[in-house]
C-alpha positions as CSV (number, residue, x, y, z in Angstrom):
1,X,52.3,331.9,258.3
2,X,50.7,330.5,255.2
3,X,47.2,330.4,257.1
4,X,47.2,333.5,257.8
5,X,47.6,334.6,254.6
6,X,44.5,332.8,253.6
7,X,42.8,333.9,256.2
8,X,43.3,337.4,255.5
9,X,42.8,337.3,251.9
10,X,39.4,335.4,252.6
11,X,38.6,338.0,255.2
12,X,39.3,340.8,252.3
13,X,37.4,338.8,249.6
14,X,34.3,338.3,251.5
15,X,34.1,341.9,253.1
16,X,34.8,343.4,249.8
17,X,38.0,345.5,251.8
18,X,40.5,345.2,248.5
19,X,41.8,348.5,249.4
20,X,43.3,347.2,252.7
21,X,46.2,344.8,250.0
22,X,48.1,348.4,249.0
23,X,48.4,349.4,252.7
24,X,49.2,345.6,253.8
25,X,52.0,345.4,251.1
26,X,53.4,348.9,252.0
27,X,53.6,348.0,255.6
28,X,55.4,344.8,254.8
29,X,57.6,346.5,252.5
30,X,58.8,349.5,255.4
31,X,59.4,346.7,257.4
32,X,61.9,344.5,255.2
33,X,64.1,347.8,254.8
34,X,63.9,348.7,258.3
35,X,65.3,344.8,259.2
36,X,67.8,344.6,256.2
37,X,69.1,348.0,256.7
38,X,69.5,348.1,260.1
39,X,73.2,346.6,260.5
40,X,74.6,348.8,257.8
41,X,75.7,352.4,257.4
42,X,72.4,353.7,256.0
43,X,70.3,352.9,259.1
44,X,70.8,356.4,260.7
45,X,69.2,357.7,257.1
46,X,66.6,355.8,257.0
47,X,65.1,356.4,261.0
48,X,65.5,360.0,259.9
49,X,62.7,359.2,257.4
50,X,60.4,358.0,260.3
């Protein structure tokens, strides 16, 4: 997991693609609420959202 995380940073670094990190973390962060809220009661609310 760690390699890819250097590769992709290396990858943004050397193409000069900085703006890619905002959308990378925001995609990560969608994820970690859909998987933490998915066995309690606010799961219905939040796959309304999407």
């Amino acid at each position: 997991m760690f390699e890819l995380v250097k590769d992709l940073w290396a990858f943004m670094r050397e193409r000069k693609k900085f703006w890619l990190l905002p959308i990378i973390i925001v995609m990560l962060l969608l994820g970690m609420l859909i998987v933490l809220a998915q066995g309690s009661a606010v799961a219905p609310f939040i796959y309304t959202l999407f």
